[in-house]
Wavefront OBJ file of the C-alpha trace (Angstrom):
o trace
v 0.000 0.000 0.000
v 1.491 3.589 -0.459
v 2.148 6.107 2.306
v -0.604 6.842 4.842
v -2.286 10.290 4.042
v -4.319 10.260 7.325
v -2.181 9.219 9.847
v 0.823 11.547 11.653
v 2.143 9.465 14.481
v 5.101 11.391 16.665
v 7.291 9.002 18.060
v 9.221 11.380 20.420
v 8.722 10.844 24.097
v 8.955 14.901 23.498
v 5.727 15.020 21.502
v 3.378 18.182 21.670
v 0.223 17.989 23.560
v -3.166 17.828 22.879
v -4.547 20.925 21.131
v -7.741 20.259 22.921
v -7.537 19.303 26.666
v -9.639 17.147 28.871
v -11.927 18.893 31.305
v -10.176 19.810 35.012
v -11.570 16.595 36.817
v -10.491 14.072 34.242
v -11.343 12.054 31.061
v -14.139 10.548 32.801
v -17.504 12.457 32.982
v -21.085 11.423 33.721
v -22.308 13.521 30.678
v -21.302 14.589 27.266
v -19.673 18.043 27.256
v -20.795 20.244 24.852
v -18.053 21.275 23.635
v -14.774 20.187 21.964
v -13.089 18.180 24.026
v -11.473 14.730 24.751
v -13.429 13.042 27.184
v -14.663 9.138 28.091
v -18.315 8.539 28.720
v -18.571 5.013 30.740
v -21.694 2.845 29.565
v -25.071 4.275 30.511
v -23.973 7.474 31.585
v -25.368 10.108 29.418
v -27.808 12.820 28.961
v -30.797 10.757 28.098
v -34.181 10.944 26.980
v -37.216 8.231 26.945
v -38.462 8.133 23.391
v -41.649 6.365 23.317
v -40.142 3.498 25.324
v -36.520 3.275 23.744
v -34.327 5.028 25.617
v -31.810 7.296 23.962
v -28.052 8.197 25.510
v -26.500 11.474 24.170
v -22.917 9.585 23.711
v -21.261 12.526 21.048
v -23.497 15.821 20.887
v -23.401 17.857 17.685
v -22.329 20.700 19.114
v -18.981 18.570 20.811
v -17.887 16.935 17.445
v -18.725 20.809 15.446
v -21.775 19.513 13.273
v -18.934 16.776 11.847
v -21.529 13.641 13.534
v -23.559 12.643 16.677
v -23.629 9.158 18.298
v -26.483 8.240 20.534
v -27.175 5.061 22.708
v -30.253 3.022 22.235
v -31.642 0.433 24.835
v -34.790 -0.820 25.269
v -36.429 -4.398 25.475
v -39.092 -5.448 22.753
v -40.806 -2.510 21.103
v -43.380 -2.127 18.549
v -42.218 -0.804 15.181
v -40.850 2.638 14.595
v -42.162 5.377 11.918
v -41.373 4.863 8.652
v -38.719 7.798 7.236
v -36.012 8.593 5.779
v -32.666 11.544 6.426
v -30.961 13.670 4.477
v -27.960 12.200 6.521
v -25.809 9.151 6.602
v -27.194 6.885 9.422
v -24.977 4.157 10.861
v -26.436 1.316 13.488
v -23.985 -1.014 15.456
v -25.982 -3.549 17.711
v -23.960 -4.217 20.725
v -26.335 -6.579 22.202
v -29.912 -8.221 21.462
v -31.399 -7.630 18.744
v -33.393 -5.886 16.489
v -35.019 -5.978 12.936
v -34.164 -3.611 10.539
v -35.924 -2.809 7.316
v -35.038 0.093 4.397
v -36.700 0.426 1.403
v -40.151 -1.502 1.410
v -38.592 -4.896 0.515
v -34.955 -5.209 2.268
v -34.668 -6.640 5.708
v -32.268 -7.958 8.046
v -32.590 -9.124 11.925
v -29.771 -7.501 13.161
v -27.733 -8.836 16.240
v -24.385 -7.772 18.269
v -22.083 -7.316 16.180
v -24.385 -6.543 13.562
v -24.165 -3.433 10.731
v -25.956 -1.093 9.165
v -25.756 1.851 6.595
v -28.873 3.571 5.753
v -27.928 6.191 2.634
v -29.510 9.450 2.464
v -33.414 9.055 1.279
v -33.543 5.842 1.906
v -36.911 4.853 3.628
v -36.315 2.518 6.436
v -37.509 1.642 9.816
v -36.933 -1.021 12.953
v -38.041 -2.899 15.817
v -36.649 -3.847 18.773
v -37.516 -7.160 19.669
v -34.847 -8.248 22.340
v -35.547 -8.443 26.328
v -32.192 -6.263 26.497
v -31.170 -4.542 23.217
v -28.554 -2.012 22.837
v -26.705 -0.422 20.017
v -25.288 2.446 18.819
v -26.475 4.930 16.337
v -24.243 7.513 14.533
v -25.595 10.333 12.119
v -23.299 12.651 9.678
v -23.312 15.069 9.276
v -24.563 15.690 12.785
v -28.002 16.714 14.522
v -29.836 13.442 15.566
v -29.077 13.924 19.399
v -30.841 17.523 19.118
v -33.659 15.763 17.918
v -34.271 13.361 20.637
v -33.749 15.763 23.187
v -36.643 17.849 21.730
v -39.238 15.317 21.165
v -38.311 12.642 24.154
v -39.060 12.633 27.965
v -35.892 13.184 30.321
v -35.152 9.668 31.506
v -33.101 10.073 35.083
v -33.210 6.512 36.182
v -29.525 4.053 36.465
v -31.573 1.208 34.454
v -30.750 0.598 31.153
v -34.536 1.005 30.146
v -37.646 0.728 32.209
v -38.920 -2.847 31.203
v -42.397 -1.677 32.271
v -42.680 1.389 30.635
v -45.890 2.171 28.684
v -45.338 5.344 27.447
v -46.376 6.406 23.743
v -44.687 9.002 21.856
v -46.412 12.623 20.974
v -46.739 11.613 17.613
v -48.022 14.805 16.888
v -44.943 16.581 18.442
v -42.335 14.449 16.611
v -44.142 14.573 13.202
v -43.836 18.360 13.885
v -40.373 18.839 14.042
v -38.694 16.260 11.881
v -38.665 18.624 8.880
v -36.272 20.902 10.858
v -33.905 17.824 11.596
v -34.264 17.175 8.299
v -36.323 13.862 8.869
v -39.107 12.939 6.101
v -41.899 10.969 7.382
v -43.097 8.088 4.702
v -46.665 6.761 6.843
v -48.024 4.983 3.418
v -44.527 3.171 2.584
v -45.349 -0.047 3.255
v -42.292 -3.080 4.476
v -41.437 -6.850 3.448
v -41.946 -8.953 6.623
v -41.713 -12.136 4.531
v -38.229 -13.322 6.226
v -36.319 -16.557 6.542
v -33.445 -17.198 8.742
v -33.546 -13.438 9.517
v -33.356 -12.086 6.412
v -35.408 -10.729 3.362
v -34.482 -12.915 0.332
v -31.822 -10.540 -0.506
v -29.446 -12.192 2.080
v -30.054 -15.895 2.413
v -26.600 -16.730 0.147
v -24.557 -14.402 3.010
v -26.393 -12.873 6.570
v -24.422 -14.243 9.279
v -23.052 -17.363 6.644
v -20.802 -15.629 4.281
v -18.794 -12.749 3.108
v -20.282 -9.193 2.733
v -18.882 -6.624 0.292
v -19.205 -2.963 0.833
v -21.274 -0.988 -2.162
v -19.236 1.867 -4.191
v -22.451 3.463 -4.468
v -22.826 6.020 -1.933
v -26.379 6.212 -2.317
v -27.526 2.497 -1.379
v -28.019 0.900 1.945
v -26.495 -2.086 2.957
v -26.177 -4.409 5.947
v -23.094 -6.061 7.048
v -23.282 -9.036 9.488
v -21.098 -10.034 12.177
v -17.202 -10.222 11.242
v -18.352 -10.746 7.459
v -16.951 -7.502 5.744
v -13.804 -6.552 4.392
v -10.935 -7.466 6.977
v -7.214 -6.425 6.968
v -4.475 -7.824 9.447
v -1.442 -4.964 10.438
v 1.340 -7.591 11.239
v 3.307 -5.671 13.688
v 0.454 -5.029 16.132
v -1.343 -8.001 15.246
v -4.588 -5.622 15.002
v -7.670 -6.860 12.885
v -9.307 -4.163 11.195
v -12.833 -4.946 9.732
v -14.063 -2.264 7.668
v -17.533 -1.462 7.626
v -17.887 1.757 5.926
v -15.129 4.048 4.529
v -15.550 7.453 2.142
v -16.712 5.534 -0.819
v -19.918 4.690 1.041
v -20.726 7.876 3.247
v -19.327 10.622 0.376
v -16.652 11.234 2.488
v -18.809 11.886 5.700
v -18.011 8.814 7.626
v -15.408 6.192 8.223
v -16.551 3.431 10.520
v -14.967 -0.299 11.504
v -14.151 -2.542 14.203
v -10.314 -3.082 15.522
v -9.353 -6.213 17.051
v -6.002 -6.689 19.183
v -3.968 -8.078 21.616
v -2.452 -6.897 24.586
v 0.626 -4.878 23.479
v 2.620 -1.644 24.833
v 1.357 1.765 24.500
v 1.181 2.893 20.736
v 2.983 6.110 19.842
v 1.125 9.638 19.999
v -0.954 10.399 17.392
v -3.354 12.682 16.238
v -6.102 13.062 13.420
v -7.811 16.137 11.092
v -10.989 14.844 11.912
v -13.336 14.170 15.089
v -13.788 10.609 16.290
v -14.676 8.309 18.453
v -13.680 4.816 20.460
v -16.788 2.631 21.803
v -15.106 -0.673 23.651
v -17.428 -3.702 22.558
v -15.181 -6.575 23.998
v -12.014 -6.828 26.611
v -10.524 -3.725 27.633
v -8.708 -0.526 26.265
v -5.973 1.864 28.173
v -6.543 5.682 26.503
v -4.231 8.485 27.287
v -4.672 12.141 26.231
v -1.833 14.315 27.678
v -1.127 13.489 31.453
v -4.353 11.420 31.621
v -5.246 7.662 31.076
v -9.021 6.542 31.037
v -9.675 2.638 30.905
v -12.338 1.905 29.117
v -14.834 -1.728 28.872
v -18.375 -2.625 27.343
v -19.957 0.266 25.933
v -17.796 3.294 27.260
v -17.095 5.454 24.577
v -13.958 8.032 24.069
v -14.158 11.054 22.047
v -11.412 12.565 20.827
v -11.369 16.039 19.058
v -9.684 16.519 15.606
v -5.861 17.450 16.167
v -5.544 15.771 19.537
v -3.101 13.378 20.595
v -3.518 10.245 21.799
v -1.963 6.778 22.526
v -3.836 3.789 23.179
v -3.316 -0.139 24.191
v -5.077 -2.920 25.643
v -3.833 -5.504 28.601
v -5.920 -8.198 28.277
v -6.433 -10.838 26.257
v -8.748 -9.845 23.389
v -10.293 -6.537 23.010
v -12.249 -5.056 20.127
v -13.855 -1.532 19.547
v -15.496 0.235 17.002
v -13.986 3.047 15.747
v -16.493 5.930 14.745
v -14.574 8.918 12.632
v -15.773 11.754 10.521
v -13.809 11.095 7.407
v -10.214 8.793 7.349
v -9.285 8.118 10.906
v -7.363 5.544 12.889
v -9.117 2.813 11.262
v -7.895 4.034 7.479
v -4.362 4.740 8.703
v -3.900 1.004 10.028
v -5.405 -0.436 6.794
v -2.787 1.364 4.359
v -0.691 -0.377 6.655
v -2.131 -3.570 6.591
v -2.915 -6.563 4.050
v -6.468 -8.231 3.200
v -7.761 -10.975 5.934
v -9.884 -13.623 6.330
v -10.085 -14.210 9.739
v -12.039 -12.099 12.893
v -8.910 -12.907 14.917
v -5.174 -12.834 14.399
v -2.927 -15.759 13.518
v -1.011 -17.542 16.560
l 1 2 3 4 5 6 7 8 9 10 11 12 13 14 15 16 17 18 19 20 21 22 23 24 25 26 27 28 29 30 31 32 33 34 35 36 37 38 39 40 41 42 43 44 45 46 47 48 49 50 51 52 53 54 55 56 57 58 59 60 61 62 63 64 65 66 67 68 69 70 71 72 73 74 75 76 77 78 79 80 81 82 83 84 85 86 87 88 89 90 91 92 93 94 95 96 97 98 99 100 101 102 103 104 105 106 107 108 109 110 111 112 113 114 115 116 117 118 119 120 121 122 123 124 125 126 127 128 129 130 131 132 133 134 135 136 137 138 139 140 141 142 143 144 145 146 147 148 149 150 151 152 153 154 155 156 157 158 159 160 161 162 163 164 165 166 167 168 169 170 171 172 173 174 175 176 177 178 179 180 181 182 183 184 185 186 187 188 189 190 191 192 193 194 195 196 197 198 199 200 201 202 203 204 205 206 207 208 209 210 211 212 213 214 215 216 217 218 219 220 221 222 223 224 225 226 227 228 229 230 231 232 233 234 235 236 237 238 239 240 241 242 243 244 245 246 247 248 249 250 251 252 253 254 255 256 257 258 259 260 261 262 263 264 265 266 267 268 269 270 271 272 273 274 275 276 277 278 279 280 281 282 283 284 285 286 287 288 289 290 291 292 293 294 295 296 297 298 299 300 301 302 303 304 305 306 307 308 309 310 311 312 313 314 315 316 317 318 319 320 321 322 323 324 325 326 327 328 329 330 331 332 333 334 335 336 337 338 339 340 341 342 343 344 345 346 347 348 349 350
């Protein structure tokens, strides 16, 4: 591969520090600052909202990452099906647990479990329903916004539970229809959707959901699911890191760069830093993150933002640990793959 473009990694134990600065108290806070800055949000902590039963987690506001993207946690248990619409954004879904059913387009349809991915294209109906006693995954919209819209339309939600299993609340329909045009949402309440599945899947998928290899469209305009380790994979030999790519420029017009990083434990990388905004979100084992003199440790579900042009090292001590890797254009993710060669496996080789 030729030379990273993306990537400027300072080796020097003299390295500048970050241009952006975690808060006075730490990398660890209980809510999402609002503006740029480096921070680590553990799992469940959040500004959050009760949206019709689902429960929604500010994780990255719009106002922290500058418009670039918001992320947003979803948990809830089973829930009847969602609105049928459709953005003028790119919308990303990663389950992290349960699951869920997912449907874009009238006749495409995939149930959709951890591990599980989705990329719904700008005007592209689609809709989905929870149908897991504990679901949880993790939405991210570019450019950004989405987290501004929950907060307007849901119910604050103060409790330590994940959801509230017993919750009967129904959504202000006419509140939400109200103000999706300002966030740029387009109800479709005619479209109608293919529940005429097999094996979890519309008939689309039987050859490959959760059985075979996935390819990622060049289209930038179409939607696409990718199932559980099943996408593109590259293998960096030094680190030993896995890197499955699940959606890079090509798909997102530039707007997102998204995939999962598998590794072993190994030493502290050297400082980097990126040109754009993104984010970590720990999905298995364990990862160390340090931003100037602080370190963070983060497990399931905690999520690290770190601000375009801020450096960072960051390294795991236990024995398998994977994260996704959420970035508003080429990130860490790309930088590793121009230094890596195509992979079969989910894991590396002994």
């Amino acid at each position: 591969m030729g030379p990273t473009k993306v990537m400027q990694a300072i080796t020097s134990a003299a390295a500048i520090l970050a241009t952006a600065s975690p808060a006075a108290g730490g990398l660890v806070v209980d809510t999402a600052p609002t503006t740029p800055q480096p921070y680590v949000l553990p799992n469940l902590r959040g500004s959050a909202v009760d949206f019709g039963g689902l429960i929604i987690r500010t994780l990255v506001p719009n106002t922290t990452s500058c418009g670039s993207l918001s992320i947003v946690g979803v948990n809830s248990g089973p829930s009847p099906l969602n609105l049928i619409h459709y953005h003028k954004e790119f919308e990303a879904f990663y389950a992290l647990k349960g699951g869920v059913q997912v449907f874009h387009n009238s006749n495409q349809g995939r149930q959709v479990q951890a591990n599980d991915f989705v990329l719904l294209a700008p005007g592209n109906n689609h809709t989905y329903r929870p149908n897991d006693l504990d679901f949880q995954l993790s939405l991210c919209m570019a450019p950004g916004g989405i987290d501004e819209f929950f907060a307007a339309t849901g119910v604050p939600y103060q409790s330590s539970a994940p959801f509230n299993p017993e919750d009967q609340s129904e959504l202000n329909v006419t509140k939400v229809l109200s103000l999706m045009p300002k966030f740029n949402i387009v109800p479709e309440p005619y479209n109608t959707i293919n529940i005429e599945w097999i094996n979890g899947t519309t008939a689309d998928g039987l050859d490959t959901w959760h059985i075979a290899d996935q390819t990622l469209p060049t289209d930038p305009s179409k939607p696409y699911f990718i199932s559980s380790n099943r996408g593109p994979k590259y293998l960096q030999h030094g680190s030993n890191k896995v890197i499955a790519q699940l959606a890079s420029g090509k798909q997102t017009n530039d707007k997102l760069s998204i995939a999962t990083i598998t590794m072993k434990p190994n030493q502290p990388s050297a400082q980097i830093k990126f040109s754009v905004d993104q984010a970590l979100q720990v999905t298995e084992g364990q990862v160390h993150l340090q931003i100037g003199n602080d370190t963070a440790q983060l497990i399931f579900g905690d999520l690290a933002f770190i601000p375009r042009g801020t450096y960072f090292r960051y390294w795991s001590t236990v024995g398998f640990t994977k994260f996704i890797n959420w970035s508003a254009g080429q990130g860490l993710a790309d930088s590793l793959i121009e230094q890596s060669q195509e992979w079969s496996h989910a894991t590396w080789p002994a």
